[in-house]
C-alpha positions in Angstrom: 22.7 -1.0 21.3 20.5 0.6 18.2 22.5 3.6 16.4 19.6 4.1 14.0 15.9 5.6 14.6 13.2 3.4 13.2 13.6 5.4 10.0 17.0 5.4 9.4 16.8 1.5 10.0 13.3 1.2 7.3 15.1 3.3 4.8 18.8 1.2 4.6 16.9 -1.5 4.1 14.7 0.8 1.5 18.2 1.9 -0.4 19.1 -1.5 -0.7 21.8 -1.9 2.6 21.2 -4.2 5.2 19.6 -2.5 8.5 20.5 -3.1 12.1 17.4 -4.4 13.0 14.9 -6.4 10.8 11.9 -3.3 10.4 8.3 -3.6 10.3 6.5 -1.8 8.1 3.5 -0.3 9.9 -0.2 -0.2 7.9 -2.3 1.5 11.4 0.0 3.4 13.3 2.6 2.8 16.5 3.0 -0.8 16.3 1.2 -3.2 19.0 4.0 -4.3 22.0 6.5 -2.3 20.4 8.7 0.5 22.3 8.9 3.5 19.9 7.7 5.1 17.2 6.7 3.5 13.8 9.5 3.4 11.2 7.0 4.7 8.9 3.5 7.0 8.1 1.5 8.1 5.3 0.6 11.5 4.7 -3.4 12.7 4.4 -4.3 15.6 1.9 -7.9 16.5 3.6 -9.4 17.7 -0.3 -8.9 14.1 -1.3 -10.5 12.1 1.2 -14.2 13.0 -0.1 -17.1 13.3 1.9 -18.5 11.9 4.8 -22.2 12.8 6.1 -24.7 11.1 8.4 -25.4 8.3 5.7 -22.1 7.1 4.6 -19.0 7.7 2.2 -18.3 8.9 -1.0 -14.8 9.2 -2.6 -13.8 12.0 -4.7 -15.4 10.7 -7.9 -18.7 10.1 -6.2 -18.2 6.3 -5.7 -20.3 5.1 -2.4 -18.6 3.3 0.3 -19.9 0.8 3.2 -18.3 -0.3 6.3 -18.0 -3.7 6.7 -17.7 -4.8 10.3 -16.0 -8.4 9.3 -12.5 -6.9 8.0 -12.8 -4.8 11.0 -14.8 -1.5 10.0 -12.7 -1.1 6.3 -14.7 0.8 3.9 -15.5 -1.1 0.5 -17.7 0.1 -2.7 -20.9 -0.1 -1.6 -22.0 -3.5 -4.1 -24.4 -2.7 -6.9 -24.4 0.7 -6.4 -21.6 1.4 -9.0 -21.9 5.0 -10.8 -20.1 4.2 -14.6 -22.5 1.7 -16.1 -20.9 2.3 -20.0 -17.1 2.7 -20.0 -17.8 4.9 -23.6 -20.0 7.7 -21.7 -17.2 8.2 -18.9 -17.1 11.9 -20.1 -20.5 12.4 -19.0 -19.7 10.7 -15.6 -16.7 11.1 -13.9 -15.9 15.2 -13.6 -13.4 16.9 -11.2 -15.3 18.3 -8.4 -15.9 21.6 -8.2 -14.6 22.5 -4.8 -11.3 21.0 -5.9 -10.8 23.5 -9.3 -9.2 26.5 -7.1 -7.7 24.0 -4.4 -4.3 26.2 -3.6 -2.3 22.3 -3.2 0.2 23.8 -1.9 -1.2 25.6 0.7 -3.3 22.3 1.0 0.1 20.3 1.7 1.4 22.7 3.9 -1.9 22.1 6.0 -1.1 18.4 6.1 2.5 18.7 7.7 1.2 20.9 10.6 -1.5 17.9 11.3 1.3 15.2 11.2 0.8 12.8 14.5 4.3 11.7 14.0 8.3 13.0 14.8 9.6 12.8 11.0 13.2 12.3 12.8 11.7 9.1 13.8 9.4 8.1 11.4 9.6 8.1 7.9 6.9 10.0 6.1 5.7 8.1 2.6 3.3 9.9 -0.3 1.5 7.9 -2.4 0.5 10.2 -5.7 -2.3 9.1 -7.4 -5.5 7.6 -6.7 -5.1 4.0 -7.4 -5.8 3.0 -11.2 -7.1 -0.3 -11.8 -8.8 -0.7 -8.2 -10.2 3.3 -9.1 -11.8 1.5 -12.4 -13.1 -1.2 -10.3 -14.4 1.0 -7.9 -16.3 2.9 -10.9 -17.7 -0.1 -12.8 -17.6 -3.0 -10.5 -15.1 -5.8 -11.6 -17.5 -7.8 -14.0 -17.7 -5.0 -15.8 -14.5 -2.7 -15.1 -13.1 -6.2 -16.7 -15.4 -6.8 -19.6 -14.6 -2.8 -20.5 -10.1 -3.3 -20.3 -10.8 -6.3 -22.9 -14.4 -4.8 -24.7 -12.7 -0.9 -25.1 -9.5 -1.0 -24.6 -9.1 3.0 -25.8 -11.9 4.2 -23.4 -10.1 2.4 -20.8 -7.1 4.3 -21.5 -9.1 7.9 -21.8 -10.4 7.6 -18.3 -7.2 6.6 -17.1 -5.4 9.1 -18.7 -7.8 11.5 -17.3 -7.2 10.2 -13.8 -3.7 10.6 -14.3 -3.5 14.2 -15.5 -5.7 14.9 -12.3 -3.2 13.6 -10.0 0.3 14.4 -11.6 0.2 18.0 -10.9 -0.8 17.9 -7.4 1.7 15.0 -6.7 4.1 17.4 -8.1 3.9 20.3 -5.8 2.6 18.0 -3.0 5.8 16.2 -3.5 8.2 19.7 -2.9 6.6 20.9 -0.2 6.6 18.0 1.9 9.6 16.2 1.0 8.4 12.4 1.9 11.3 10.3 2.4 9.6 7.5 0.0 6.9 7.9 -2.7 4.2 5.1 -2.3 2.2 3.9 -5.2 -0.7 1.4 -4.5 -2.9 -0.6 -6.7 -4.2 -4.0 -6.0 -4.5 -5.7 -9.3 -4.2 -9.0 -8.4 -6.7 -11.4 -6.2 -4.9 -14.6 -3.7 -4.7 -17.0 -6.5 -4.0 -14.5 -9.3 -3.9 -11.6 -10.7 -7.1 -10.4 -12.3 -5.2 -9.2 -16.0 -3.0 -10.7 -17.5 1.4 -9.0 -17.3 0.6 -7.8 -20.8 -2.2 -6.0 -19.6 -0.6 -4.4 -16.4 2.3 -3.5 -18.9 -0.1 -1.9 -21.6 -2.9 0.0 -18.9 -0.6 0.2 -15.8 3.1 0.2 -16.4 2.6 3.8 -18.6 0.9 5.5 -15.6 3.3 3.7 -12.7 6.1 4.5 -14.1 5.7 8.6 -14.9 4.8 8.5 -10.4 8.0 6.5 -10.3 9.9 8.9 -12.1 9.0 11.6 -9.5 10.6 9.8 -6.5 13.7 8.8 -8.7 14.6 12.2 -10.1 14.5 13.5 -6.4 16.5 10.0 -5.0 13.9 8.9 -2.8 13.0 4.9 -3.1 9.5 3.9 -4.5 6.9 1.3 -3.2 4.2 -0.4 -4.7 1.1 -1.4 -2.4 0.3 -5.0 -4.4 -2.0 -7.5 -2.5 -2.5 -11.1 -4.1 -0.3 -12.7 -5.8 1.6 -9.8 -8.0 5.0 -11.8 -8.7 4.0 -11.7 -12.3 4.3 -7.9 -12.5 7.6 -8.1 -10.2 10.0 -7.8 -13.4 8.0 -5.1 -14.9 7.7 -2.7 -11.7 11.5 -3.2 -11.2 12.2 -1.9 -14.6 10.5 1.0 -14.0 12.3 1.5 -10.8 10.2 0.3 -8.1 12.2 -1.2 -5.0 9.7 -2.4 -2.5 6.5 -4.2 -2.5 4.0 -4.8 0.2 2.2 -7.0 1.6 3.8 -10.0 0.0 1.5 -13.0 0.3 2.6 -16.8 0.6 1.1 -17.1 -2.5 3.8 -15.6 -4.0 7.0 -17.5 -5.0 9.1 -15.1 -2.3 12.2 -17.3 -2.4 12.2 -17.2 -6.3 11.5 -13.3 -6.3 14.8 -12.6 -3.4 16.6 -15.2 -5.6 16.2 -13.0 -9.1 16.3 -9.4 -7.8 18.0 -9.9 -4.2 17.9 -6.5 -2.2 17.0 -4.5 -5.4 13.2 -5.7 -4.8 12.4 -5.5 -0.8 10.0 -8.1 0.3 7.5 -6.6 3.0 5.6 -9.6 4.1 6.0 -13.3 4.3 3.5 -14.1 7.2 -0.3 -14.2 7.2 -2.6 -15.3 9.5 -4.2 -18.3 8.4 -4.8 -21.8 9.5 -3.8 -23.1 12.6 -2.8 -19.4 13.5 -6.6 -18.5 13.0 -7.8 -21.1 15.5 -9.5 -19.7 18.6 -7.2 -21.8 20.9 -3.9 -20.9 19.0 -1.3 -20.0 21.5 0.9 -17.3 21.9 3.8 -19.5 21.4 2.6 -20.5 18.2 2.1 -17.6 17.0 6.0 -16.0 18.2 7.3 -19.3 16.5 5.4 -18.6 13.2 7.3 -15.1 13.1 10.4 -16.4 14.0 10.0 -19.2 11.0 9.4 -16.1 9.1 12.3 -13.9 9.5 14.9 -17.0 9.3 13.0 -18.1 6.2 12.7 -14.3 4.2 15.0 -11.9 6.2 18.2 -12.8 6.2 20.3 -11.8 3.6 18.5 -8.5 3.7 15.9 -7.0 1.4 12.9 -7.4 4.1 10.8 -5.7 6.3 7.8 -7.7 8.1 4.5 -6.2 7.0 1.8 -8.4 7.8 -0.5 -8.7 10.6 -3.8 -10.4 11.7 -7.3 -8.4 10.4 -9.8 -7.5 12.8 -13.0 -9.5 12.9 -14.7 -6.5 14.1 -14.1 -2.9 15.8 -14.0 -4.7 19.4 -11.9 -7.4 18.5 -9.5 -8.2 21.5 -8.5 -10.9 20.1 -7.6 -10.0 17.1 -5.8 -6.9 19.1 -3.8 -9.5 21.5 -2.6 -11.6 18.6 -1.1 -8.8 16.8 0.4 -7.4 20.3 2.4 -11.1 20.3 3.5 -11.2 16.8 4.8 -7.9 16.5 6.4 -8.1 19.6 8.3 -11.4 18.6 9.0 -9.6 15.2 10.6 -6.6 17.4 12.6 -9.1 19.9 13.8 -11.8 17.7 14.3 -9.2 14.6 16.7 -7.1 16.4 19.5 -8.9 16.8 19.1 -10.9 13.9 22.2 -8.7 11.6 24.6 -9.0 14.1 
């Protein structure tokens, strides 16, 4: 019988012991088939999340955003509608909104906390500071160009994402004391299936600076610190580890996970392993399939500790029962097979 809540089991596996139960990290809520509550939830800070209206999105820097019905209603930069055309005239751009220059954060935060849909005894609560950094670039420019500008002007680059930065910090930093999160959560997805889209040196020279000042925030207050990396990131593994980072999610099979668990063991959590691809795509896939294809996964990634399964099938559209019943069997596999699997 379970001694530890879902949170308790997420975060020994987050401070590097090994858990009762193999966890699974939880991207959408209370997981599908599973009895309880999710081991873990983010945080929402409503004077970030820009504005909505009868026409669409826009993020805090004015960036317009389109739902896209085939990854399941996800909002992505609306194409060719990007707002920085020259990376050198940023300054006369980007500009901190004005109903955000008075914002009392944390008031703000304290706000947040009341509107928690979760037990924090249960469920861990995770804060990512920040905004994202390269994908915010992106976002800004569009990648032809968001690239051409990181190799074209390097030191503009830097400007914008300095500015960024000094945004961010010092509401992450009284965000951070009033809520207390149990882990700090940085995301940026700088890397595409295949590869990344810079080079290491270039993560280490743009990235690494700004990553590791967020990092610092979590570690000086002994809480563990994630990176959100899609892609194949191993090449920036040995880099975000320096700088103190002890989990990363969603791992693709891209990724040389055997390589990474071999080098860093449980000081670099693997949340992944498992996507759904090939066969387990197939209309007539069946369930047994896909338990079998988590069970290959935990025996393959989870057992000398160091994992937590965060994977599951996208959504093909808002009404996707399919979709919705495949994810019901796999995490409910992950939850039977998983929870005897340290004993």
């Amino acid at each position: 019988m379970a001694t530890l809540t879902p949170k308790e089991n997420l975060l020994r596996v987050l401070n590097g012991q090994i858990p009762e139960w193999v966890p699974s990290y939880s991207y959408y809520g209370p997981l599908p088939g599973v009895e309880g509550p999710p081991p873990n939830m983010g945080i929402m800070m409503a004077p970030l999340m820009g504005d909505r209206s009868e026409t669409g999105f826009k993020d805090l820097w004015g960036v317009p955003y389109t739902a896209v019905e085939e990854v399941g209603g996800f909002s992505l930069p609306t194409p060719n509608e990007f707002i920085l055309k020259d990376i050198t005239k940023w300054g006369d751009v980007i500009k901190i909104p004005d109903r955000l220059k008075d914002v009392d954060w944390k008031a703000a935060a304290e706000e947040a906390l009341k509107n928690l849909a979760f037990d924090r005894s249960t469920t861990s609560l995770w804060y990512g500071p920040g905004g994202g950094t390269f994908l915010q670039l992106m976002n800004l420019m569009g990648f032809s160009e968001g690239l051409a500008a990181m190799l074209e002007e390097p030191d503009y680059v830097k400007e914008l994402l300095q500015f960024f930065f000094d945004f961010y910090m010092p509401i992450a930093k009284q965000v951070i004391d009033v809520i207390k999160p149990d882990v700090i959560s940085l995301g940026d997805d700088a890397a595409a299936e295949r590869n990344p889209f810079i080079s290491p040196e270039m993560y280490r020279e743009f990235l690494i600076p700004i990553f590791r000042e967020y990092a610092y925030l979590g570690i000086e207050r002994g809480l563990p610190v994630n990176m959100h990396l899609c892609g194949r990131g191993e090449d920036f593994i040995p880099d975000l580890v320096r700088i103190g980072v002890c989990s990363w999610e969603p791992v693709q099979l891209s990724n040389d996970i055997e390589g990474i668990q071999a080098r860093f063991g449980r000081h670099m959590v693997i949340g992944g392993g498992w996507e759904g691809r090939g066969r387990l795509t197939e209309l007539d896939v069946t369930d047994e399939e896909i338990r079998q294809s988590a069970r290959d996964a935990l025996d393959k990634y989870a057992r000398k500790g160091g994992y937590m399964f965060a994977a599951a099938y996208t959504p093909r559209s808002r009404n996707d029962t399919l979709t919705a019943h495949w994810n019901e069997v796999l995490q409910t596999e992950v939850a039977e097979y998983g929870k005897d699997f340290y004993k």
